[in-house]
N, CA and C of each residue as an Amber inpcrd file, in Angstrom:
protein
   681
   7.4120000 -18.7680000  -0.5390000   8.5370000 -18.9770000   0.3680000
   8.9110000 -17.6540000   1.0430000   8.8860000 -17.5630000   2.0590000
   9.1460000 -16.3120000   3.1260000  10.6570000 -16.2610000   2.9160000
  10.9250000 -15.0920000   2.6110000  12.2090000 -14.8560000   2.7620000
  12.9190000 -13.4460000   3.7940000  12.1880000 -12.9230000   4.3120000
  12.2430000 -11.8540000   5.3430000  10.9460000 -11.9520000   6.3640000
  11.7220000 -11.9730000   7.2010000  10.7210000 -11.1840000   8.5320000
  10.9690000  -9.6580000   8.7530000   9.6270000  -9.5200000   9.1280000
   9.5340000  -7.8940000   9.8820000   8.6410000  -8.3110000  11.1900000
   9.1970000  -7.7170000  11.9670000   8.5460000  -7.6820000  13.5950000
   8.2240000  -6.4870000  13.9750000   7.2360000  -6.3220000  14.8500000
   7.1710000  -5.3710000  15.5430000   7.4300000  -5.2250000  17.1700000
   7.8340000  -4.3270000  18.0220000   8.5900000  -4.8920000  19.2100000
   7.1700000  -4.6400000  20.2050000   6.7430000  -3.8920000  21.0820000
   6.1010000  -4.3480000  22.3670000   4.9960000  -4.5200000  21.5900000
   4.8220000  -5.7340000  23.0480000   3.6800000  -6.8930000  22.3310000
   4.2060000  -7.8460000  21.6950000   5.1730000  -7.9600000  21.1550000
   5.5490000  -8.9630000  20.0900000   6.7850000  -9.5730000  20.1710000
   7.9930000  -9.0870000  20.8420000   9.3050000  -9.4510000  20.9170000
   9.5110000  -9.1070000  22.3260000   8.5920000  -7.9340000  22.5590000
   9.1070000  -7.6440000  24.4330000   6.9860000  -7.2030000  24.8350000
   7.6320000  -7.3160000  26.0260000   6.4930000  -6.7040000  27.3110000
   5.9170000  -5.2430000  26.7650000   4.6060000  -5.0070000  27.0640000
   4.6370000  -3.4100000  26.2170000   4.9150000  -3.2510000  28.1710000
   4.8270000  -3.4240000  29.1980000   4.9590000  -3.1080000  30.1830000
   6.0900000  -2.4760000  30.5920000   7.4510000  -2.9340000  30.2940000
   8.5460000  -2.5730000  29.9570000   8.6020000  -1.3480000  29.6100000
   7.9160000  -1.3530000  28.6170000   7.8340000   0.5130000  27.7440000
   7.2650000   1.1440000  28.3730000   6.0800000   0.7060000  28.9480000
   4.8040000   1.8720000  30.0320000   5.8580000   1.7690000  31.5620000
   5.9910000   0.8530000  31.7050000   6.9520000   1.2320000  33.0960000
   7.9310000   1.6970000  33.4360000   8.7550000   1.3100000  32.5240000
  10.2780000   1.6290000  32.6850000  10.9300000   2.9620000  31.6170000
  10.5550000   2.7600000  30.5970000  11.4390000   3.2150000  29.6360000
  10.0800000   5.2830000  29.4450000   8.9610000   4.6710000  29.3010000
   8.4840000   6.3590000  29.7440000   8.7190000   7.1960000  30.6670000
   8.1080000   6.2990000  31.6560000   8.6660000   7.5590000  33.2000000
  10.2140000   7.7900000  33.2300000  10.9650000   7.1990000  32.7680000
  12.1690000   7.5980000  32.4820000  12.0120000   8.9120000  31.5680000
  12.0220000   8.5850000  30.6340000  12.2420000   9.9740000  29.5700000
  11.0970000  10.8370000  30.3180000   9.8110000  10.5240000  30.7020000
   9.2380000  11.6440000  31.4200000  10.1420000  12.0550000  32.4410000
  10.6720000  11.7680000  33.2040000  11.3190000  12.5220000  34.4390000
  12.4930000  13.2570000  34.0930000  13.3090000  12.3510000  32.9540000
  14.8360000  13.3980000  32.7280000  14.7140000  13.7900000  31.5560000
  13.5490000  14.6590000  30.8160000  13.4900000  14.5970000  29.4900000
  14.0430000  16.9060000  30.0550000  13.5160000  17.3280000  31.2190000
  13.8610000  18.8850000  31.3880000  15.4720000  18.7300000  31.4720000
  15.8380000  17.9600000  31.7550000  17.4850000  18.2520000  32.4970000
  17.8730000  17.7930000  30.6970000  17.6120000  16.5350000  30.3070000
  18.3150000  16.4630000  29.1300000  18.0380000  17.6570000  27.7300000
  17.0840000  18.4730000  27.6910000  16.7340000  19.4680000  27.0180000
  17.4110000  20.7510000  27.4350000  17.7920000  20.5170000  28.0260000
  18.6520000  22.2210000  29.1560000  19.8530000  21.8900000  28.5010000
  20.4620000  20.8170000  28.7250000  21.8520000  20.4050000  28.5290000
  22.3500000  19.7520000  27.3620000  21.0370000  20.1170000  26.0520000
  21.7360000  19.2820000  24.9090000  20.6600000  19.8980000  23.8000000
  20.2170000  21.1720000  24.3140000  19.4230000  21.5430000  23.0050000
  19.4190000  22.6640000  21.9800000  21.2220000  22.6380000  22.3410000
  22.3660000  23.6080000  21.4510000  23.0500000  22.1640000  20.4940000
  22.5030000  21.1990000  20.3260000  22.8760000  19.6650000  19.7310000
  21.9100000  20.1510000  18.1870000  22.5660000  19.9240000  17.0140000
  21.6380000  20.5660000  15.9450000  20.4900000  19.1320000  16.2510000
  20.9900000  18.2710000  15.9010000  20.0530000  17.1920000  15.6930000
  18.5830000  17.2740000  16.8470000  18.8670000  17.8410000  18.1580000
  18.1540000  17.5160000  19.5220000  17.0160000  19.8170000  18.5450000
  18.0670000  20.2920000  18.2490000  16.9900000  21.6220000  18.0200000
  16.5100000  21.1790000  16.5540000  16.9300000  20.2920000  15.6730000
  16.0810000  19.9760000  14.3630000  14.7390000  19.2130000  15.1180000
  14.6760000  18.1660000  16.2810000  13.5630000  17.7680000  16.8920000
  12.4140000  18.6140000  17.4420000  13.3230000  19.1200000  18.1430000
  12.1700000  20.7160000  18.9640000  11.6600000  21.1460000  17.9350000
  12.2130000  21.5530000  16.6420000  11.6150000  22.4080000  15.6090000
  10.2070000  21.7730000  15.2820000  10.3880000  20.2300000  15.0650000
   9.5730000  19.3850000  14.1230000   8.5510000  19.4770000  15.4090000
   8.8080000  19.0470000  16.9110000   8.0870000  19.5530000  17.5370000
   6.8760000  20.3820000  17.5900000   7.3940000  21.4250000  17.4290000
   6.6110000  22.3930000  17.3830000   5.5960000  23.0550000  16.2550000
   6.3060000  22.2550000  14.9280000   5.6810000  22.1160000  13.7370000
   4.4050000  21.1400000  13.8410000   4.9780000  19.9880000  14.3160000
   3.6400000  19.4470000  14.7810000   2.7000000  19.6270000  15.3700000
   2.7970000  20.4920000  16.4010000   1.7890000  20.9530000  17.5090000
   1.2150000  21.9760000  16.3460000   1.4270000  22.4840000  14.9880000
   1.5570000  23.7090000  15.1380000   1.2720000  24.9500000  15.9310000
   2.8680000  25.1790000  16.2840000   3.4620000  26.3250000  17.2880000
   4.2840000  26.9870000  16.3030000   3.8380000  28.8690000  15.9240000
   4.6270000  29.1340000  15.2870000   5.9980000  29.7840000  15.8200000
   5.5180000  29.8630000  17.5150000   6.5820000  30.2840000  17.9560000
   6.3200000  29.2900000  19.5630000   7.4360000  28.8080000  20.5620000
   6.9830000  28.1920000  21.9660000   8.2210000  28.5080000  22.8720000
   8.7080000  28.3570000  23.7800000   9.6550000  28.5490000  24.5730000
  10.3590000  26.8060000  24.9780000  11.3610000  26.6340000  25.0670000
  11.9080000  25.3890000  25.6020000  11.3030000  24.6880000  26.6510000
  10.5950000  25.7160000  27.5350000   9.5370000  25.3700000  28.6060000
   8.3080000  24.8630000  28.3810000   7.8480000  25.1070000  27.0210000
   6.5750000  24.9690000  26.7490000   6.6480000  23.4000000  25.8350000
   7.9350000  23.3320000  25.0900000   7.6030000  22.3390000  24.4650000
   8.4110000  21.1690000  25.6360000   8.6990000  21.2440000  26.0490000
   9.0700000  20.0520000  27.4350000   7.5730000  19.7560000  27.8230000
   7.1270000  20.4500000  28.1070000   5.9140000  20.2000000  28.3040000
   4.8070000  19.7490000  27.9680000   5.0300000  20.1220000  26.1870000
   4.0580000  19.4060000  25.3330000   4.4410000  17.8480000  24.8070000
   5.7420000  17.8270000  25.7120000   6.2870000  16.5460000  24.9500000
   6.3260000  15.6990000  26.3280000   5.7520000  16.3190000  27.2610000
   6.0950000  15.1400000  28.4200000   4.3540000  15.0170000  28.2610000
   3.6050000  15.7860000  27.9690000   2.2450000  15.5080000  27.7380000
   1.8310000  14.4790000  27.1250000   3.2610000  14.2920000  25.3210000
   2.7650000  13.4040000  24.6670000   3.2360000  11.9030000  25.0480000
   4.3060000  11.9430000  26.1210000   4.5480000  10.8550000  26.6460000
   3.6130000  10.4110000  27.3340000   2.8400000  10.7620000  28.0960000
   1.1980000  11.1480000  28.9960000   0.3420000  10.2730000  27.9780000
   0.6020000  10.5950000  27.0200000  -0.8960000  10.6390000  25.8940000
  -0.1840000   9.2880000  25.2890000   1.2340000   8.6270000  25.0820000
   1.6190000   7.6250000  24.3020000   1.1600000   8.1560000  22.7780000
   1.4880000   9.1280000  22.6950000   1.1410000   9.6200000  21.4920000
   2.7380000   8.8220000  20.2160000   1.9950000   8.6560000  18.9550000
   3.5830000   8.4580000  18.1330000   3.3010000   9.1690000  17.5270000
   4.0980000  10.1390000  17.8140000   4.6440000  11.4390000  17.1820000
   6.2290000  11.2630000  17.0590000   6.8970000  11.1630000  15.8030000
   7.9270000  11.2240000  15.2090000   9.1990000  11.7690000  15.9930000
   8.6790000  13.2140000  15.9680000   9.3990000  13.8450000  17.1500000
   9.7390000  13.8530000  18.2410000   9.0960000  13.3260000  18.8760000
   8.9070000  12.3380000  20.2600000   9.7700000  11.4990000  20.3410000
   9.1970000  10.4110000  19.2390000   9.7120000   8.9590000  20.0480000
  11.4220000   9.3490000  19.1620000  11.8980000  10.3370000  18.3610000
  13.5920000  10.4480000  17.9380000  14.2360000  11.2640000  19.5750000
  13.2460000  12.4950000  20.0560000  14.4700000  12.6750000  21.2570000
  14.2360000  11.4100000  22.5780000  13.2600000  10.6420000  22.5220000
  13.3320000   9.7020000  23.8240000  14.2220000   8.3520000  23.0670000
  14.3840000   8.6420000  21.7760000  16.0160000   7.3230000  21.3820000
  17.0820000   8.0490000  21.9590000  17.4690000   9.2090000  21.8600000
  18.1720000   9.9370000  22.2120000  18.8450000   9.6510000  24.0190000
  17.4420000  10.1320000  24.5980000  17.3310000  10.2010000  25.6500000
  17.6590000   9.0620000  26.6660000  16.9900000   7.4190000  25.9450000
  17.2160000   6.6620000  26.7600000  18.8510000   5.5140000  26.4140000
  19.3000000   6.6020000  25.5500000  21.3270000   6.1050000  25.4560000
  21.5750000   6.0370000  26.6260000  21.3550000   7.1930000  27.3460000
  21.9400000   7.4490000  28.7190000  21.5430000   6.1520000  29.8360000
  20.2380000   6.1810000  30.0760000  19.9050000   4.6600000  30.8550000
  20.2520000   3.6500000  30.5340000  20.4020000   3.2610000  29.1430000
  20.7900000   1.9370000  28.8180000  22.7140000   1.7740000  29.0740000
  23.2680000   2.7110000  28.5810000  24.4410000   2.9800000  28.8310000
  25.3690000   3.3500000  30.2560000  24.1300000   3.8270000  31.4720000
  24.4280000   4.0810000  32.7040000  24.4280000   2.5070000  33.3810000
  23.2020000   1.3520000  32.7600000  23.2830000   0.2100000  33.2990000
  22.3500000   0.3210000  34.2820000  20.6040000   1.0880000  33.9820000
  19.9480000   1.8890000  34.8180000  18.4640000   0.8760000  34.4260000
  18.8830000   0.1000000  33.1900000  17.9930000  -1.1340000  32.5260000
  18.6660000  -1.7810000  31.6370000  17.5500000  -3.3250000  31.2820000
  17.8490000  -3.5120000  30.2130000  16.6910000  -3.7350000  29.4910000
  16.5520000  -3.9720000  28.5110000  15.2700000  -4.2590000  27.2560000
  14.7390000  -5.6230000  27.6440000  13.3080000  -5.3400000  27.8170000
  13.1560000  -6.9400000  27.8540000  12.7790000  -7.7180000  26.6870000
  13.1380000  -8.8180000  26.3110000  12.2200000  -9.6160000  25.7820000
  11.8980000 -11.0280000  26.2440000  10.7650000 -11.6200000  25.4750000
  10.4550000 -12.6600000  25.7500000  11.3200000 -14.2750000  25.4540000
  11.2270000 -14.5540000  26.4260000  12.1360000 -15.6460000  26.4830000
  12.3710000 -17.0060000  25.1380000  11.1980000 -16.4770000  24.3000000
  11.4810000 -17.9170000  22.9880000  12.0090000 -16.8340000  21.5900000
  11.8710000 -15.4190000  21.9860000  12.2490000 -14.6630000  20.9760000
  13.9060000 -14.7250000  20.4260000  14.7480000 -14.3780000  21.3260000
  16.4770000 -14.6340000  20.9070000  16.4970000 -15.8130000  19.9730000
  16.3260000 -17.2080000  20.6130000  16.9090000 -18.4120000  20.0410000
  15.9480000 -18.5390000  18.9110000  14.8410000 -18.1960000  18.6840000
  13.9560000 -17.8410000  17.4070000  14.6300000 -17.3400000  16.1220000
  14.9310000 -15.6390000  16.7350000  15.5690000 -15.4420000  15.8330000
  17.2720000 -15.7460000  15.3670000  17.7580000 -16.3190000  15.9290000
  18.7000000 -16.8460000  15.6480000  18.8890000 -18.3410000  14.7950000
  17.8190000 -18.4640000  15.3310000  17.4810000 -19.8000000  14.2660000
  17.1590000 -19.3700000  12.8870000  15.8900000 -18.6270000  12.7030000
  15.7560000 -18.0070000  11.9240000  17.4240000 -17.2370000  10.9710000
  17.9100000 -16.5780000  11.7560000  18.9470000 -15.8810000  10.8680000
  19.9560000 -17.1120000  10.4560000  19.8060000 -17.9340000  10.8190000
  21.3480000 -19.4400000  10.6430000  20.2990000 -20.1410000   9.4500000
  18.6160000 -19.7430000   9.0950000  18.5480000 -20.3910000   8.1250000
  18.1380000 -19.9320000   6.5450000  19.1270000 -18.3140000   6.8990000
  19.0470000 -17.7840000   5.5650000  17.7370000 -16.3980000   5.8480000
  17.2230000 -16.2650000   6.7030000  15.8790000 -15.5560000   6.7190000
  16.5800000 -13.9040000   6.5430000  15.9140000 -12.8800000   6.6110000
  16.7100000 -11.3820000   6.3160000  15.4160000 -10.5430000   7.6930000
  15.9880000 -10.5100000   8.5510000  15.0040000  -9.7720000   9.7820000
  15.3880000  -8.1010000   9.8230000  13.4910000  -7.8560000   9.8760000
  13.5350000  -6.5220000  10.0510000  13.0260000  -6.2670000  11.0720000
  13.1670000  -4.6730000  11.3800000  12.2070000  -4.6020000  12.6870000
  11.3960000  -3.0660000  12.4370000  10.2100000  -3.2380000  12.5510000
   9.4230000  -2.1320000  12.3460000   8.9350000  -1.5540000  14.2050000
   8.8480000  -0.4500000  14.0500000   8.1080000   0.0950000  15.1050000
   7.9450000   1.8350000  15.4560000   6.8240000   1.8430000  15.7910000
   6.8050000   3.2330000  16.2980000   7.9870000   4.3380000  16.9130000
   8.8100000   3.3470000  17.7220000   9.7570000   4.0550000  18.4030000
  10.7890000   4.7240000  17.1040000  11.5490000   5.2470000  17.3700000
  12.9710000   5.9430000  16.8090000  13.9060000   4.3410000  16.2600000
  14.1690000   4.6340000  15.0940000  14.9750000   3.5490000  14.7330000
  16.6220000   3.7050000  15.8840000  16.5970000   4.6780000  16.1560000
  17.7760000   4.8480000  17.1680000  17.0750000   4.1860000  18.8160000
  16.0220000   4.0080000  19.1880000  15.1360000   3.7850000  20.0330000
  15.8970000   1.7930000  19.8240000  15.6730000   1.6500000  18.7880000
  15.2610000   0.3990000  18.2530000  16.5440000  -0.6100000  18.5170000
  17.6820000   0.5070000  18.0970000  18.5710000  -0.4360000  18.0310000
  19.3620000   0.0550000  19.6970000  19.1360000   1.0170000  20.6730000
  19.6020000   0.5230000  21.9180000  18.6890000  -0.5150000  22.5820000
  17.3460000  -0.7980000  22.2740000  16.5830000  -1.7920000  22.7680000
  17.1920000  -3.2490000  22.3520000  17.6120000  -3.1510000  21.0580000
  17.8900000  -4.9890000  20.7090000  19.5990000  -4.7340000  21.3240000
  20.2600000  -3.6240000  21.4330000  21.5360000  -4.0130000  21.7190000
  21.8700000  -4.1220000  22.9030000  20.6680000  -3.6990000  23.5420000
  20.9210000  -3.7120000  25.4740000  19.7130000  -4.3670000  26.0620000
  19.6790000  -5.8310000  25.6540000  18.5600000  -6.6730000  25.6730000
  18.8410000  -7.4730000  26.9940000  18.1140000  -7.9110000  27.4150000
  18.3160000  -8.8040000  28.7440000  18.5180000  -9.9350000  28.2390000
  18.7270000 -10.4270000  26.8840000  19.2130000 -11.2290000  26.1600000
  20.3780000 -11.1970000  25.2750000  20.9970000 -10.0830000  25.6950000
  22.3560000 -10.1030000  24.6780000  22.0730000  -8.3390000  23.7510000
  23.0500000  -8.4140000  23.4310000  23.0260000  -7.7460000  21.8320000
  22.4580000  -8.2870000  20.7400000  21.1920000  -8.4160000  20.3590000
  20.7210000  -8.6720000  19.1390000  21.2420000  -8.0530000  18.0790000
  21.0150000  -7.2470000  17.8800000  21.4000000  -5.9460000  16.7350000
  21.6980000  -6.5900000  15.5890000  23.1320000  -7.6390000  15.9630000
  23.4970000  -8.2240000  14.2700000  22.5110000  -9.2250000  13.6090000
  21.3470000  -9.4240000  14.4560000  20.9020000 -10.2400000  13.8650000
  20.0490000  -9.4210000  12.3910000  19.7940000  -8.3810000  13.0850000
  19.0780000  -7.5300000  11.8010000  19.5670000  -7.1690000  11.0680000
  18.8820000  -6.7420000   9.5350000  19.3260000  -6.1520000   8.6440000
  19.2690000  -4.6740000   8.4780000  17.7570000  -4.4460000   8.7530000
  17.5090000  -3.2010000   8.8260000  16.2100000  -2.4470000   9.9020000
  16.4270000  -1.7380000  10.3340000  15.6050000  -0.9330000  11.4340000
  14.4320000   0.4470000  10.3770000  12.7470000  -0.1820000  10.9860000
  12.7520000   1.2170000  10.2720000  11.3700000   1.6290000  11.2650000
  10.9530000   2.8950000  11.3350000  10.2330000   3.8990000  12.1890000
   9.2170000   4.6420000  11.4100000   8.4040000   5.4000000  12.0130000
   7.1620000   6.1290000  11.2760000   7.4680000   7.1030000  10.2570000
   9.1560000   7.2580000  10.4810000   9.4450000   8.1020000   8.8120000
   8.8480000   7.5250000   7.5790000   8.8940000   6.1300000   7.3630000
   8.4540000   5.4980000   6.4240000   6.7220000   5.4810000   6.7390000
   6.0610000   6.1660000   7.3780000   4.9170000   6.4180000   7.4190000
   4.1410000   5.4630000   8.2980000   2.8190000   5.7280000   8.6470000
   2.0570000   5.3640000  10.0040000   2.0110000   3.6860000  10.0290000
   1.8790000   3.3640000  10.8970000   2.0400000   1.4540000  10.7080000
   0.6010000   0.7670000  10.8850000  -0.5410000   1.8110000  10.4490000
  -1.6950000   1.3720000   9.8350000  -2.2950000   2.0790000   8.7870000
  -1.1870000   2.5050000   7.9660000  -1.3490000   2.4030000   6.7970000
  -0.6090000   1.7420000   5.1440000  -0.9030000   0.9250000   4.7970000
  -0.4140000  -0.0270000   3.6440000   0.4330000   0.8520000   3.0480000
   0.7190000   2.0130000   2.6690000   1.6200000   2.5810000   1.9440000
   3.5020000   2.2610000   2.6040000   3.2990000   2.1740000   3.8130000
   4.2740000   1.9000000   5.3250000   4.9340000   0.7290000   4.5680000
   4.1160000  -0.5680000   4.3920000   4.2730000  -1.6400000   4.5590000
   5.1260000  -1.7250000   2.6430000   4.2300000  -0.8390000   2.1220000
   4.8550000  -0.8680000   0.5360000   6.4840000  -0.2040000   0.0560000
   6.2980000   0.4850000   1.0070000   7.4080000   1.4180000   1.2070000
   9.0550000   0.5980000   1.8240000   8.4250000   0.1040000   2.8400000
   9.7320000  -0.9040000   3.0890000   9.9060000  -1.9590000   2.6480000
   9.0080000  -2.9600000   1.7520000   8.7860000  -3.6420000   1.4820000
  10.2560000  -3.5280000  -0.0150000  10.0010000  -1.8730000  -0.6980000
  10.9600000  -1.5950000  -1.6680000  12.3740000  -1.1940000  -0.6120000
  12.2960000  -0.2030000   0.5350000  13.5880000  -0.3880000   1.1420000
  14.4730000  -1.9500000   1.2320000  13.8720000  -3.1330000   1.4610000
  14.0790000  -4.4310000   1.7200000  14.7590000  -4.9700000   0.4240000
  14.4300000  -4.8120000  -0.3380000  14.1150000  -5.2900000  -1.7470000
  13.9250000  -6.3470000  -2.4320000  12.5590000  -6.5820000  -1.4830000
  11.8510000  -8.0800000  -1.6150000  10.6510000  -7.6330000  -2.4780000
   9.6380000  -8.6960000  -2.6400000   8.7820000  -8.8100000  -3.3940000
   7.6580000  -8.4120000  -1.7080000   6.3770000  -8.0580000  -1.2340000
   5.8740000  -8.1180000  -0.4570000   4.6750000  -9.3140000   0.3080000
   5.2910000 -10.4360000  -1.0520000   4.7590000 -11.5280000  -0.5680000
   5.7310000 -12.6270000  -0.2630000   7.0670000 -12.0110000  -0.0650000
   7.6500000 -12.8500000   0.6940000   8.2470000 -12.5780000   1.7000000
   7.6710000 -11.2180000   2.6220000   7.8250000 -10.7130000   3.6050000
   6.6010000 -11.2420000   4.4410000   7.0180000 -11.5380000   6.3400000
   6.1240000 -11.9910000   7.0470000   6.2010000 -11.0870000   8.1930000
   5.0800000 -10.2950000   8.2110000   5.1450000  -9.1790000   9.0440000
   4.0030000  -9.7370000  10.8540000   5.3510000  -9.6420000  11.9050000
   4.5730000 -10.2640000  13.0850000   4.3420000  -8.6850000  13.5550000
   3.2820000  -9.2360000  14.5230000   2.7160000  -7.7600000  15.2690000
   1.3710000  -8.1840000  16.4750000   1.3700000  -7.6890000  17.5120000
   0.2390000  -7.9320000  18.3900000  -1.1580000  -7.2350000  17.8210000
  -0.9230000  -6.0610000  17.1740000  -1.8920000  -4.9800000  16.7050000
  -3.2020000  -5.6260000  15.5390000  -3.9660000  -5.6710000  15.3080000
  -4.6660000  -6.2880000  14.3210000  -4.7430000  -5.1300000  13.5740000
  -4.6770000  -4.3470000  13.1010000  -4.8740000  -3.1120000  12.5880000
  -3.3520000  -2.9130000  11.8470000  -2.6200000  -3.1620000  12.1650000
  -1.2070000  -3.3630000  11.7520000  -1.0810000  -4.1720000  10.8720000
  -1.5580000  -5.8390000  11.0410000  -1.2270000  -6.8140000  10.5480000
  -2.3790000  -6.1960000   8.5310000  -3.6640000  -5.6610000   9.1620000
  -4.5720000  -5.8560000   8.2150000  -3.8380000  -4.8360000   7.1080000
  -2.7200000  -3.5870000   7.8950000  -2.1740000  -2.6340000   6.8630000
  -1.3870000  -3.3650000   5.9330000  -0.4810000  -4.1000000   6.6750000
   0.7770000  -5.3010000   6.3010000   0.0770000  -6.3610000   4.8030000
  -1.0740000  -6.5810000   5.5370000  -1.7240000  -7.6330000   4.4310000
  -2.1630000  -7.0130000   3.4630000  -2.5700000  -5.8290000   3.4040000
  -3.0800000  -5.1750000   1.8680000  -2.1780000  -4.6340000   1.7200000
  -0.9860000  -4.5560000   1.6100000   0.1000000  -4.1280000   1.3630000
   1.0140000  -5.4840000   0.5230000   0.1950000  -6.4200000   0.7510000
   0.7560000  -7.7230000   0.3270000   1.9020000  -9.1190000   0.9840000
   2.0120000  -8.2170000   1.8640000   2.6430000  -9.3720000   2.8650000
   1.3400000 -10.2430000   3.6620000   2.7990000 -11.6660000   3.9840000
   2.0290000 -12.5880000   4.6060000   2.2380000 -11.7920000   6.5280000
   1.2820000 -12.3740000   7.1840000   0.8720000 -11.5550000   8.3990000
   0.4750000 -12.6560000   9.5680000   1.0070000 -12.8450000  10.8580000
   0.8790000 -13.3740000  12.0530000   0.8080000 -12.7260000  13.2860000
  -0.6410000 -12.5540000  13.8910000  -0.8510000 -11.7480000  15.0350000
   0.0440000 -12.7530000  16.3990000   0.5320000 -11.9080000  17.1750000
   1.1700000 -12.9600000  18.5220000   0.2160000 -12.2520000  19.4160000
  -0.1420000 -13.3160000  19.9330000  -1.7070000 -12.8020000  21.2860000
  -0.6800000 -13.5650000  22.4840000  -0.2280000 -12.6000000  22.9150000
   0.4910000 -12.5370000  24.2050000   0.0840000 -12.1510000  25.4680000
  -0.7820000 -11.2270000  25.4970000  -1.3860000 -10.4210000  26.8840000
  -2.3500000 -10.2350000  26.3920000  -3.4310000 -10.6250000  26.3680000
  -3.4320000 -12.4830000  27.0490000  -3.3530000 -13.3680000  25.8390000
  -2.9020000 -14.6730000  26.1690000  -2.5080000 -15.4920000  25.5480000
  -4.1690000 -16.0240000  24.7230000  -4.3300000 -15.3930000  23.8130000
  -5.9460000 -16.2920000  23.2060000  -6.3300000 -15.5640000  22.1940000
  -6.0040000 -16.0760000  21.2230000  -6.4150000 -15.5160000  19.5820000
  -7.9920000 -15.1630000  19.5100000  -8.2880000 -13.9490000  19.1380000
  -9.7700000 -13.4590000  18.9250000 -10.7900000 -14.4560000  18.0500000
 -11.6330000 -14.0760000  18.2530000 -12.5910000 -14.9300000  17.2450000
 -12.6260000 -14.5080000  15.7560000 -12.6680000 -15.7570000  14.7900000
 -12.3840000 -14.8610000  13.4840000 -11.5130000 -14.3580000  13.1030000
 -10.2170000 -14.4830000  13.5240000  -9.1090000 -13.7030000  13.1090000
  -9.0560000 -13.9660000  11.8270000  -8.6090000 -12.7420000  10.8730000
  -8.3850000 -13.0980000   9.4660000  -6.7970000 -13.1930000   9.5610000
  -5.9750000 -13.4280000  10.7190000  -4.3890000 -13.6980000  10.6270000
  -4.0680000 -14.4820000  11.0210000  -3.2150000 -15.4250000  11.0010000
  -2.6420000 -16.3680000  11.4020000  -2.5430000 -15.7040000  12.5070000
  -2.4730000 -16.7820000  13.9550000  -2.5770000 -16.1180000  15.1470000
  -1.8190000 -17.4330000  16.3080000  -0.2730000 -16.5900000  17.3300000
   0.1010000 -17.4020000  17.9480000   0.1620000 -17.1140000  18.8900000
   0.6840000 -17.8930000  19.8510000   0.7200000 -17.7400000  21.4680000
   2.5960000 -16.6860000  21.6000000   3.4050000 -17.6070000  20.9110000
   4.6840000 -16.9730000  20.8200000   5.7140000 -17.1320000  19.1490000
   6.7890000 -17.1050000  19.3310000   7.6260000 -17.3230000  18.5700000
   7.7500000 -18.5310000  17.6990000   7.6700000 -19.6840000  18.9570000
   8.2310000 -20.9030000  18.9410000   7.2120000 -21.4820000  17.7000000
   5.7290000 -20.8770000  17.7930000   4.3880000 -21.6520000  16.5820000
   4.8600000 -20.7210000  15.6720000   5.8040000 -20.0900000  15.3410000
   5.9270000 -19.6650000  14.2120000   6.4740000 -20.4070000  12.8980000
   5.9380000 -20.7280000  11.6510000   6.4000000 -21.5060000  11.1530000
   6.6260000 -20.4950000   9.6880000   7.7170000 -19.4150000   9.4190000
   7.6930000 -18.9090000   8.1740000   7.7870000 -19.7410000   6.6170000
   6.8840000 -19.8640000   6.3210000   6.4140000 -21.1220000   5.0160000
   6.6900000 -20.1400000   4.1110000
């Protein structure tokens, strides 16, 4: 008996187009002005640091790592550091009324159904758990937010590797076979499943389950049936 969902968002709850169109070239374009003007913020210079730890840089200039970080926006790299100052970053757009989050149209009343019948929803993803929750709260569908329980990001480690999936699985504090982890990624789902959760690929772009899938595999929300 499924008693939690975990989702993952583009591809799966929204457009990854959304993210490549809208929400990068954003943080690529105002990521110099917001670093000039907020990187006396401890939290925004604990990022730069990790930054630069990552690159390892034992020393870089504010110029240099703008740079290495509009690169990694370039590259769609998930780097930790990254995707915490572009949560940061895109408060301001969502809050200016400059977008909103998309998702797919059977996802809201899904999960709302879902939450009215006892289910406990999580949401996993690459982005910044701060990323995560201006996306579900400035949705072109409402404020999601309450529907979740808990938000979690690559702190809990890479999302193709099973340790990820074991790890929140104890944050949750479920058993990991009664967690149902959705995701477009097959590589995701296969971490999720040896990790012991049950697993459903959504083949959205384009709509047509691979050959052989070893996952349960849907078009959207609506064929979701958490058993």
């Amino acid at each position: 008996m499924i008693k939690a969902i975990l989702t993952d968002i583009e591809g799966t709850t929204s457009s990854i187009s959304f993210v490549k169109d809208v929400l990068f070239p954003y943080a690529r374009r105002r990521l110099p002005a917001f670093i000039a003007t907020h990187a006396d913020k401890p939290e925004v210079q604990h990022w730069l640091h990790e930054t630069a730890k990552e690159a390892g840089l034992v020393s870089a200039s504010r110029h240099e790592l703008v740079a290495l970080l509009q690169r990694w926006i370039d590259e769609d790299r998930k780097a930790t550091p990254l995707k915490a100052l572009q949560g940061l970053l895109w408060e301001d757009g969502y809050r200016d009324g400059e977008y909103q989050a998309h998702v797919y149209a059977d996802v809201a009343p899904k999960l709302r159904e879902w939450k009215r019948r006892g289910l406990e929803l999580y949401v996993y993803s690459s982005g910044s758990v701060t990323a995560q929750k201006l996306f579900f709260g400035f949705s072109a569908a409402g404020d999601l937010t309450p529907l979740f329980s808990g938000f979690f990001d690559t702190e809990c480690g890479p999302k193709r590797d099973p340790n990820s999936y074991r790890s929140i699985a104890i944050a949750i504090g479920q058993a990991a076979d009664v967690i149902l982890f959705l995701s477009d990624v097959v590589e995701e789902l296969d971490a999720a499943r040896a990790a012991g959760m049950k697993t459903t690929l959504l083949a959205r772009e384009p709509a047509t389950c691979p050959r052989a899938c070893a996952h349960a595999c849907v078009a959207d929300f609506n064929a979701i049936v958490p058993e």
